[in-house]
C-alpha positions as CSV (number, residue, x, y, z in Angstrom):
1,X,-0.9,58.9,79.2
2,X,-0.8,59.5,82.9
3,X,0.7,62.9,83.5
4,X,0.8,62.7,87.5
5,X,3.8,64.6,88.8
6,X,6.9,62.0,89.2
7,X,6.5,60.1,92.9
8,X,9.7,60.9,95.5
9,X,10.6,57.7,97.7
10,X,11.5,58.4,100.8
11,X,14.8,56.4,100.5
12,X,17.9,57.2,99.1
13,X,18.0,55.8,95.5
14,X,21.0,54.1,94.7
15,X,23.3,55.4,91.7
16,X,21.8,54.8,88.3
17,X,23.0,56.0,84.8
18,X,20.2,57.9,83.7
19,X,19.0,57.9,80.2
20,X,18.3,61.6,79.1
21,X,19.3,60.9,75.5
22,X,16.9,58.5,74.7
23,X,14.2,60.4,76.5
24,X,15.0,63.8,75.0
25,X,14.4,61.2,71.4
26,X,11.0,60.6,73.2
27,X,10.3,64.1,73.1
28,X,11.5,64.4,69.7
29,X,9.2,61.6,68.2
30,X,6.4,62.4,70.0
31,X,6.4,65.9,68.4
32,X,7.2,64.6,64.8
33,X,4.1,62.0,65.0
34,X,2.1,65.0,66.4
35,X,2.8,67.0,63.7
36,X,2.3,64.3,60.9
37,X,-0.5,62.2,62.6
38,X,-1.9,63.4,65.8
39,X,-4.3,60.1,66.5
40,X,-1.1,57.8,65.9
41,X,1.4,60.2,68.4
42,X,-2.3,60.1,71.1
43,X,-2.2,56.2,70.6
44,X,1.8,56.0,70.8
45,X,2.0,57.7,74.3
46,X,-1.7,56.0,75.7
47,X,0.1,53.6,78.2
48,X,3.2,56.0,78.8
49,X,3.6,56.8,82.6
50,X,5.7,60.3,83.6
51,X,6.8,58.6,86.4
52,X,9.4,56.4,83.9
53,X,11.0,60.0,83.1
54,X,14.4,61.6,84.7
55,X,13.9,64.9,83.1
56,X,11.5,66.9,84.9
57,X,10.3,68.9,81.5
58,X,9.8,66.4,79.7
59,X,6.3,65.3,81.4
60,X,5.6,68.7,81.1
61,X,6.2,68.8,77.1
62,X,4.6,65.2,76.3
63,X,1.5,66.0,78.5
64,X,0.7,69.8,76.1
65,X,1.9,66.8,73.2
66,X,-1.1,64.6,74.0
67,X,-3.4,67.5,74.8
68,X,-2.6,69.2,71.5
69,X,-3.4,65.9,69.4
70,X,-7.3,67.5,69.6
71,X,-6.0,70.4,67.8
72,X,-6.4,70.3,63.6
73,X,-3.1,70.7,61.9
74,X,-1.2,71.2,65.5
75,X,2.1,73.4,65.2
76,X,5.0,74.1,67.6
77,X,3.1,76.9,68.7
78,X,0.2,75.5,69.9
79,X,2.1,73.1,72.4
80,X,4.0,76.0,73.6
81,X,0.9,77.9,74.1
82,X,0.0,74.7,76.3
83,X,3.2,74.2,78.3
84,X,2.4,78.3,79.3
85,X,-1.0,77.8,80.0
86,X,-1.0,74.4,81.5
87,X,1.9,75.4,84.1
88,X,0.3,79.1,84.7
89,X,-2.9,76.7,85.5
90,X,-1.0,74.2,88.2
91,X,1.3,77.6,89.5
92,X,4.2,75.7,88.6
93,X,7.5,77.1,87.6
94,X,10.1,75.8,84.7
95,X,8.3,77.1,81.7
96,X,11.5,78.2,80.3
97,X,13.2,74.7,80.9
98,X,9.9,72.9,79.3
99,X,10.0,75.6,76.6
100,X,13.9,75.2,76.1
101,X,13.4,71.3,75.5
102,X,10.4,71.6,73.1
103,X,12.9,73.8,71.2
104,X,15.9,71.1,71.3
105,X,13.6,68.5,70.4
106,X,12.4,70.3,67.3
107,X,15.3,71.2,65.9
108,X,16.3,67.4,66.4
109,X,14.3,66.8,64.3
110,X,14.4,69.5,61.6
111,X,17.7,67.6,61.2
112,X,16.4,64.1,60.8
113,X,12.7,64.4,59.8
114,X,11.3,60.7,59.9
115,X,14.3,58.9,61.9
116,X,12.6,60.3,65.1
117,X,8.8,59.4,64.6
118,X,9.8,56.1,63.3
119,X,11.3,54.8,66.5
120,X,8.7,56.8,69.0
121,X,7.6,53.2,69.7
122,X,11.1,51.5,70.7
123,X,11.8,55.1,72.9
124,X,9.1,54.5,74.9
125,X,10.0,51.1,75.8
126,X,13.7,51.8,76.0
127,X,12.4,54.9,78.7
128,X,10.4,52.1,80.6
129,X,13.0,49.8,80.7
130,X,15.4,52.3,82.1
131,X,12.8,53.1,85.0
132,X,12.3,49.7,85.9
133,X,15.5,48.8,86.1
134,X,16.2,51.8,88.6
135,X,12.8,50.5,90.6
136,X,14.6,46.9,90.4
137,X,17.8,47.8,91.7
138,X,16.0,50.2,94.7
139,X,14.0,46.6,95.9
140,X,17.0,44.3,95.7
141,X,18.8,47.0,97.5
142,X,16.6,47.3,100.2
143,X,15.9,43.1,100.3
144,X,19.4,43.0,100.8
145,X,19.8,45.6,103.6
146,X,16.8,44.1,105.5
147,X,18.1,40.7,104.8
148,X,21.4,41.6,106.6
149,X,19.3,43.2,109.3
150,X,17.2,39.7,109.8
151,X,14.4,41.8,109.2
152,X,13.3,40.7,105.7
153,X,9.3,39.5,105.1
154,X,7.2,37.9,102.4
155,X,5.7,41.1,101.1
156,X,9.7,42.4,100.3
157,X,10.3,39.3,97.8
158,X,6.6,39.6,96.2
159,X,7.1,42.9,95.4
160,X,10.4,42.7,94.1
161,X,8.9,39.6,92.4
162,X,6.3,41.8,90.8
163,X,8.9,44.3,89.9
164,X,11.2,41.7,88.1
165,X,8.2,40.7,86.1
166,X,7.3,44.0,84.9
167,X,10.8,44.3,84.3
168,X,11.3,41.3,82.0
169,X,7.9,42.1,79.8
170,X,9.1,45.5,79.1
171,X,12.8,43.9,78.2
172,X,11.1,41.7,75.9
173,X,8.8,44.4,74.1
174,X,11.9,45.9,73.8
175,X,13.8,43.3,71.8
176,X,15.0,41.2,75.1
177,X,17.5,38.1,74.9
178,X,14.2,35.5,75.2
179,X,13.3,36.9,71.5
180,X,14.4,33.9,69.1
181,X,14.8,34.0,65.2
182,X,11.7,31.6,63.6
183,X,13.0,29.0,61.4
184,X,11.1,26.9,59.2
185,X,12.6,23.9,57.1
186,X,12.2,25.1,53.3
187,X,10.2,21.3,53.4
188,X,7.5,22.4,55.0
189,X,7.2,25.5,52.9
190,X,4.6,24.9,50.4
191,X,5.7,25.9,46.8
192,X,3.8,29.1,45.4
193,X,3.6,29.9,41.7
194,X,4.8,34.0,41.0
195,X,1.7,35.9,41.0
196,X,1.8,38.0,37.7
197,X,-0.9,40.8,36.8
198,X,1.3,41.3,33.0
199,X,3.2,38.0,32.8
200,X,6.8,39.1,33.0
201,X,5.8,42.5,33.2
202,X,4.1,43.6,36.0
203,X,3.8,41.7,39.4
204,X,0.6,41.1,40.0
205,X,1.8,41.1,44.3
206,X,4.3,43.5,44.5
207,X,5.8,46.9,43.0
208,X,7.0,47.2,39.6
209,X,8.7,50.5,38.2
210,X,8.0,52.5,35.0
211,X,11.0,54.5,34.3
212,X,12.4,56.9,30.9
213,X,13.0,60.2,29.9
214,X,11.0,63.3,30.9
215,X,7.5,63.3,28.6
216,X,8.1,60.4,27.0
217,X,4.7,58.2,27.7
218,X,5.0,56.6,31.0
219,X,2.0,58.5,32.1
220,X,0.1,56.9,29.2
221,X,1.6,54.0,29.7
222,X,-0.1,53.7,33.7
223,X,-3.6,54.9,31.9
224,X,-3.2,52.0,29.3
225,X,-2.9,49.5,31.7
226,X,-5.5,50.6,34.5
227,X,-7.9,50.3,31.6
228,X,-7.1,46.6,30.6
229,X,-7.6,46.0,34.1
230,X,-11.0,48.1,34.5
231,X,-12.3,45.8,31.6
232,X,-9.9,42.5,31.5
233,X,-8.9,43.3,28.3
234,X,-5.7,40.8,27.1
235,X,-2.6,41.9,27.2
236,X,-0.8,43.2,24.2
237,X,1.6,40.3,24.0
238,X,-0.5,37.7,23.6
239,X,-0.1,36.4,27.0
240,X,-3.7,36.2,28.2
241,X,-6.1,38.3,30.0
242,X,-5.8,41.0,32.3
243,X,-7.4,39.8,35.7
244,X,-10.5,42.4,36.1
245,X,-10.7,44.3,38.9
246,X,-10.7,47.9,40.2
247,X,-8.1,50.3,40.3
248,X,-6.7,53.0,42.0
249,X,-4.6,56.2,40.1
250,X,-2.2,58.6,42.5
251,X,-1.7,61.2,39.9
252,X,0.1,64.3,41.4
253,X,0.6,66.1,38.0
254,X,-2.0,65.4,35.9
255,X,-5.7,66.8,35.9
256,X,-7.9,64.2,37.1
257,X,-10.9,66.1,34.7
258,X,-8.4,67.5,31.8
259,X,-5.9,64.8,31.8
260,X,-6.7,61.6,33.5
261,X,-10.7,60.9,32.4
262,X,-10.1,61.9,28.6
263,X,-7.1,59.2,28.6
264,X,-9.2,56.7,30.2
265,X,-12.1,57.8,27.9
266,X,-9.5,57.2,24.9
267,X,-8.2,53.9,26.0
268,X,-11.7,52.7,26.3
269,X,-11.8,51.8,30.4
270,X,-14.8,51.2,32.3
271,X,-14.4,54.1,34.1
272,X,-16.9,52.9,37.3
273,X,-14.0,50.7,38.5
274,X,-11.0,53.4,38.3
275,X,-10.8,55.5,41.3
276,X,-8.7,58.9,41.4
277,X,-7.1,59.7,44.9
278,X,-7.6,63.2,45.5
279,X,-6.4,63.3,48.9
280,X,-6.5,61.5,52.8
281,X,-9.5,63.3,54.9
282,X,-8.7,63.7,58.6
283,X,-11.7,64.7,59.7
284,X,-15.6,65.4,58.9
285,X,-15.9,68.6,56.8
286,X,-11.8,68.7,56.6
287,X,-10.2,69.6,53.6
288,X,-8.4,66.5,51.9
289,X,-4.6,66.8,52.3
290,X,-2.0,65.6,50.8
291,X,-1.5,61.1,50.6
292,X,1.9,60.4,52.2
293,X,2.5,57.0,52.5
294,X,4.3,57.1,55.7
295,X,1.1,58.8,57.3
296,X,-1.3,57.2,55.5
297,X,-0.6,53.5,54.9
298,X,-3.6,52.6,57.1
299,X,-5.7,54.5,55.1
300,X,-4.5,52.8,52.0
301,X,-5.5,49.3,54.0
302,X,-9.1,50.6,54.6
303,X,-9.7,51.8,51.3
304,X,-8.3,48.1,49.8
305,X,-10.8,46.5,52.5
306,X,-13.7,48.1,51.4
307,X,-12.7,47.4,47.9
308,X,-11.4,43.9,47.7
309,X,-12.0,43.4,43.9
310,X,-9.0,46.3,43.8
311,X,-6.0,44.9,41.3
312,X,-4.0,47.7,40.8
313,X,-2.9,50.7,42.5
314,X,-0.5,53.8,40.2
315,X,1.6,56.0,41.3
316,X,2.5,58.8,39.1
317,X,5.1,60.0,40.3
318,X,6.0,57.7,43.4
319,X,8.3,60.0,45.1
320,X,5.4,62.8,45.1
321,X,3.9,60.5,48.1
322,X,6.4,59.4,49.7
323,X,7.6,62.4,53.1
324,X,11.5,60.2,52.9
325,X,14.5,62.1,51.7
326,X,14.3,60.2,48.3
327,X,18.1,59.9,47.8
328,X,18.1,58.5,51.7
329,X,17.9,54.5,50.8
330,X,17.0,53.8,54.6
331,X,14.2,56.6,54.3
332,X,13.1,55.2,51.2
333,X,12.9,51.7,52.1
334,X,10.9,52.5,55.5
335,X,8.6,53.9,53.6
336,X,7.9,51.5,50.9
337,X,8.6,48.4,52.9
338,X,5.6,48.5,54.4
339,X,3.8,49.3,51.1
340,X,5.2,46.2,49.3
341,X,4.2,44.4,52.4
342,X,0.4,45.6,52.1
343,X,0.5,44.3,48.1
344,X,1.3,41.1,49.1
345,X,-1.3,40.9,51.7
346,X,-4.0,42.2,49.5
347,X,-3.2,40.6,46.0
348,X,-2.6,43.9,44.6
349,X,-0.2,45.5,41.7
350,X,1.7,48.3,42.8
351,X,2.5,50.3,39.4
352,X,5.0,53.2,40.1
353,X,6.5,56.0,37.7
354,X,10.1,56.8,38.3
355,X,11.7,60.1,36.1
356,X,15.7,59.2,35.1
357,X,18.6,60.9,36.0
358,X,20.7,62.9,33.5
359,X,23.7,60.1,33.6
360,X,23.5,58.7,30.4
361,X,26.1,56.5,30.7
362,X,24.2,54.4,33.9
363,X,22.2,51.4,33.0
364,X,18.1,51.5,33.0
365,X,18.2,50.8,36.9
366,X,21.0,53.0,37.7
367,X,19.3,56.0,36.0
368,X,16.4,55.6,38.0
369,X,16.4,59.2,40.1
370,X,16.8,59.2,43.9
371,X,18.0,56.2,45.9
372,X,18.9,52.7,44.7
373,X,16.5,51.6,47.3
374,X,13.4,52.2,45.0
375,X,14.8,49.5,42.3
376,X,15.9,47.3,45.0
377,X,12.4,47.0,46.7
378,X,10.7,46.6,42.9
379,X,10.5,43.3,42.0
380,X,10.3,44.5,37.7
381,X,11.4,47.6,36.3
382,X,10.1,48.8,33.0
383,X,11.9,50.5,31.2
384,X,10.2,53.3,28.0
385,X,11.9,55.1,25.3
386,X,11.8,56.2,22.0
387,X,12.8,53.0,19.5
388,X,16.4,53.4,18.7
389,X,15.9,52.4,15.3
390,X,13.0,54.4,14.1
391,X,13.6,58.2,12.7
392,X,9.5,59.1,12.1
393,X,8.5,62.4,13.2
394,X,7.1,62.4,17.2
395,X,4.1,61.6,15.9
396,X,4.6,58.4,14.0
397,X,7.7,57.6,15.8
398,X,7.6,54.1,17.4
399,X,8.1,53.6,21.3
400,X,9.3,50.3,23.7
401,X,8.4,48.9,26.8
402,X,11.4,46.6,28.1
403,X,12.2,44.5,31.1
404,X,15.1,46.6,32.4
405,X,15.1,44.1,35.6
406,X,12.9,41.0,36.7
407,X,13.4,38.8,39.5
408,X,11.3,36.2,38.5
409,X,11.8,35.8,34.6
410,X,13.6,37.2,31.3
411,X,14.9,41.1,30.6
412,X,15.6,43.1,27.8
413,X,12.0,41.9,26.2
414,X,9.0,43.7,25.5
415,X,6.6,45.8,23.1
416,X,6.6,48.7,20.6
417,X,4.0,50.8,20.5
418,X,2.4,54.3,18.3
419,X,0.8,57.0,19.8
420,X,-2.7,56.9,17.9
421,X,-5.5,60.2,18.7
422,X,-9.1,59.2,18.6
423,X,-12.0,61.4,17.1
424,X,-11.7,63.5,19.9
425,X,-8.3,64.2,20.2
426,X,-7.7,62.4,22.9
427,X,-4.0,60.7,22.9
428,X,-3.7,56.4,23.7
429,X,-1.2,53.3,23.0
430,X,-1.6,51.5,19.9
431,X,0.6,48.6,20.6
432,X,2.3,47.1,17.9
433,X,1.9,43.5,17.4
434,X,5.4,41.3,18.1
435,X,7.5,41.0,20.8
436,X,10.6,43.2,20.8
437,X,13.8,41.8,22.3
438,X,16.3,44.6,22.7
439,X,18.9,46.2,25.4
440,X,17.0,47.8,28.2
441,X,20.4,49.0,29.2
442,X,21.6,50.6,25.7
443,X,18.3,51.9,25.5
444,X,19.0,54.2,28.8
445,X,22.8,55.1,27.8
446,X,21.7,55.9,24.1
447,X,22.1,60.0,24.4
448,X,18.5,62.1,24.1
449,X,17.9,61.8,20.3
450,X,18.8,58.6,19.1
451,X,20.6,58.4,16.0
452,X,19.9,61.9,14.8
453,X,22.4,62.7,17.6
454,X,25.0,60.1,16.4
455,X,25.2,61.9,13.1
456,X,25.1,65.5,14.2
457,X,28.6,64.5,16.0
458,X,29.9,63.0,12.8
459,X,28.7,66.2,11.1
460,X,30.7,68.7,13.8
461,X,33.7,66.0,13.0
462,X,33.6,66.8,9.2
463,X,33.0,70.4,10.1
464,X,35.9,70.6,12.6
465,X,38.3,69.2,10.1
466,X,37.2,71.6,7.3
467,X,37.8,74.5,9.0
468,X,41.3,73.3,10.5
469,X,42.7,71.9,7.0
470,X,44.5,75.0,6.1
471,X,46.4,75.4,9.4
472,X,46.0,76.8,13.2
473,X,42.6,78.7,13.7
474,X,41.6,80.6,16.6
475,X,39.6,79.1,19.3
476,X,37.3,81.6,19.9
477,X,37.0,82.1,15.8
478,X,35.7,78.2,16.1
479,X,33.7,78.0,18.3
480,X,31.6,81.1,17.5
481,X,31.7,79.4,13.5
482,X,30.8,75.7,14.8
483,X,27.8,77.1,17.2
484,X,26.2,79.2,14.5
485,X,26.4,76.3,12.5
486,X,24.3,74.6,14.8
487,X,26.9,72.2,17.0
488,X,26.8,71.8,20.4
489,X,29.2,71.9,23.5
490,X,29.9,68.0,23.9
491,X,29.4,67.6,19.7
492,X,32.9,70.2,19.7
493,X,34.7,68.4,22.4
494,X,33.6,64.8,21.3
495,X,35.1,66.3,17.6
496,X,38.2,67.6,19.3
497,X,38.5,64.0,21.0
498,X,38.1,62.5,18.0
499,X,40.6,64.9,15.6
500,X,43.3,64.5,18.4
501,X,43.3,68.4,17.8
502,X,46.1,70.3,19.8
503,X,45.4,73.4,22.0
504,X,48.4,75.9,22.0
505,X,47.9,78.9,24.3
506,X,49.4,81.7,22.8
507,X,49.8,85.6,23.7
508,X,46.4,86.6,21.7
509,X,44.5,83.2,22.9
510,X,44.2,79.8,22.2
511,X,44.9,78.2,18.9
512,X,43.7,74.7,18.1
513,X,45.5,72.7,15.2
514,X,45.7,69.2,13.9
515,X,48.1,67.1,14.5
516,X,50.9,66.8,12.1
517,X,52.8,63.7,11.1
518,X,56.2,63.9,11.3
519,X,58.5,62.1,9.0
520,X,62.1,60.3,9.5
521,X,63.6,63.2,7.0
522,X,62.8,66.0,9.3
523,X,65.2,68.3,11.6
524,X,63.2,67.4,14.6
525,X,63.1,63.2,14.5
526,X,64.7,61.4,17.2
527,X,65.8,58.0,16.7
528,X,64.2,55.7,19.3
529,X,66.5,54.4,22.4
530,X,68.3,51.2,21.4
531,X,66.6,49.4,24.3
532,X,63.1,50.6,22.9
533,X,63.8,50.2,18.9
534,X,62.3,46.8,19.1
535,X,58.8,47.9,20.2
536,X,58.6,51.1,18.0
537,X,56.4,51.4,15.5
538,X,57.4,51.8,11.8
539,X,55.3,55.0,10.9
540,X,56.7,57.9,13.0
541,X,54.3,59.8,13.0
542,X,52.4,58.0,16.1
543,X,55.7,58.5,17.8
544,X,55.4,62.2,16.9
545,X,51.4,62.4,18.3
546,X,52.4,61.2,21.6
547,X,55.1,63.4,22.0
């Protein structure tokens, strides 16, 4: 970056719109990438000039930028320790005004983390092509004064030639009209078969998503499959080999020594070609910090270059390395765009755990947490949860792995499996032999406990019309009776629902009654309208509930 002070012509300059948004966004990116990835933010602003600028700070706040890049872990502070001492160096006043706009910047982003760094590239370009469009006008300004005068040369049209030049390579880096869409006819695009790694389970190119309830084996799941790969063991359905290969494990919340290497142990991997991820090194004798895929993508390519045999890369969780605001779909997809882009490139399988939302009534897909964005970019989703029709302890209890969504094949398939402990104690996935075609859907809208919960609301029905047989009963009486009983919330109200049971608010509280069927013979029964006789129904009584 060249940070010579701004050059004054000695002409007038004709009138240009500036561009101090886009400039002050500059700023803004500059300091995000700093923050997050210091050699990318010193490569971004290499070839930046401060004469392209209009604000008269902002050289001062980019130049302490790129000098602060050599700092480890760089901070606000440090670049407005550099704006000070940089400017107390030179004698030059407007440390406040630097100072002021370091400040505006960062707030910026505070309120959009990501958006800024992100588009540091197309700022700088959009900052050039404002200055040479100013330096464009000021030639053709003066070619045509000089023209009028009779006075106008060679060297005048060369260098507004040169000018123009500059002017249309920056126009194009930026996204200028002589960019043109590529088309190819789909008959000279040679037909590819679907790379699997699972066939119609897990793409063996692309990302895939293990999703289900909190604890309930996805984990174990990830650790099952990295170690068919480690050994190119067949798959449990009967559909052939695993391809062997290495693989790599992002595990933010389990122990790599407690956890993770007893599992493998358990599951029988060859545990020379798994590789745990404990962090993205910055430096020689740095401390590992924390993988972000945003930050570290690159990283990610090296480490798959210098493994080529690699077949499968975890997550576990995804969203625990990923910086995006993970309800943000455009966050989410900026970051894992270009991870999906890298599978494909490398022949890799991109396995990701995904926790569910509370919303039992969403499908499998919907229920994934965070944006829809994560689904969208998968090209399976596998779905885990207890099996539905199974009431065995936790221990014996059967599990399921279904399709919830595949873009290349058949959902709502897949495989039950035990949990079986080894001599050690160590917990791994028996799979049990059969393929299971099922709901994924259902599966995910089926309430936490399966049909032990179905009956306890059938129970709190029974128990709700018990205690309202004899007549009215106090609200407050019932509840207290029905919760020490051992009912729920929602297994009261889906009972009231289901009872039709009337609330009457009375001076000393609520009362809740059944509903009583009223009969032709009584003082109170109305004789339908004339018009409406023909549509009313014989028993009375339903007249008498909706009245």
């Amino acid at each position: 970056m060249t940070t010579a002070a701004p050059r004054t012509r000695g002409r007038a300059k004709p009138h240009v719109v500036a561009v101090p948004d886009c400039e002050k966004s500059l700023v803004a990116g500059a300091f995000d990438e700093l923050i997050n990835d210091p050699a990318a933010a010193k490569a971004a602003l290499a070839g930046f000039d401060v004469e392209w600028l209009t604000i008269p700070a902002a050289a001062d706040v980019l130049a302490s930028i790129v000098a602060c890049t050599s700092v480890a872990a760089p901070k606000l502070a440090d670049v407005r320790a550099d704006i000070r001492s940089r400017q107390k160096q030179i004698g030059k006043p407007g440390v406040e005004a630097a100072d002021n706009l370091l400040i505006d910047c960062w707030e910026q982003v505070k309120v959009s983390p990501q958006a800024y760094r992100l588009g540091l590239h197309r700022y700088v370009n959009e900052v050039e092509a404002a200055y040479r469009q100013r330096v464009t006008l000021e030639h053709a300004t003066d070619i045509a004064s000089k023209a009028a005068a009779g006075t106008l040369d060679v060297s005048d049209v060369d260098l507004l030639s040169q000018e123009a030049e500059r002017l249309k390579a920056v126009l194009e880096r930026r996204g200028g009209p002589t960019r043109r869409l590529l088309l190819t006819p789909v008959s000279e695009i040679e037909r590819t078969p679907i790379n699997w790694l699972w066939p119609q389970r897990i793409v063996g190119d692309g990302l895939t998503i293990v999703t289900g309830p909190v604890g309930n084996t996805k984990s174990l799941f990830t650790i099952d499959v990295a170690a068919r790969v480690s050994l190119g063991s067949p798959w449990p359905d009967g559909t052939g080999h695993s391809t062997a290969g290495s693989v790599i494990l992002f595990g933010a919340e389990d122990d790599a020594g407690k956890i993770v290497r007893p599992r493998l142990e358990a599951a029988g991997a060859d545990l020379s070609r798994v590789h745990v991820c404990q962090g993205a090194l910055t430096g020689a004798g740095d401390d590992a910090s924390a993988v972000v895929l945003e930050y570290h993508i690159a990283q990610l390519r090296s480490a798959l270059e210098s493994m080529p045999e690699c077949r499968l890369i975890v997550f576990d969780p995804l969203p625990d390395y990923v910086a995006a605001d993970e309800n943000n779909s455009a966050e989410v997809r900026a970051a894992l765009i270009p991870l999906a882009k890298l599978a494909q490139e490398k022949n890799v399988a991109v396995l990701a755990v995904l926790h569910q939302n509370k919303k039992n009534d969403l499908t499998a897909v919907q229920r994934i947490g965070g944006s829809g964005a994560f689904a969208q970019i998968a090209r399976t989703v596998l779905a885990i949860g207890d099996h539905p029709e199974d009431e065995a302890s936790d221990a014996d209890r059967r599990r399921v792995m279904l399709v919830a969504k595949n873009n290349y094949g058949e959902k709502c398939v897949g495989q039950a499996y035990r949990l079986r402990k080894r001599m050690n104690d160590d917990v791994c996935i028996e799979w049990i032999a059969g393929t299971v075609s099922m709901d994924a859907d259902a599966l995910a809208r089926r309430p936490n406990g399966g049909r032990q919960h179905d009956d306890k609301k059938s129970d709190a029905v029974d128990a709700l019309r018990e205690q309202l047989a004899n007549g009215p009963q106090p609200a407050a009486a019932l509840n207290t009776t029905l919760k020490d009983a051992g009912f729920g919330r929602r297994q009261l109200e889906h009972a009231c629902d289901t009872l039709n049971v009337i609330k009457e608010r009375t001076r000393d509280g609520w009362l809740w009654r059944l509903p009583v069927k009223s009969s032709p013979l009584t003082s109170d029964y109305v004789e339908p309208e004339e018009a409406f006789a023909a549509f009313a129904p014989d028993d009375a009584g339903v007249l008498d509930r909706w009245r």
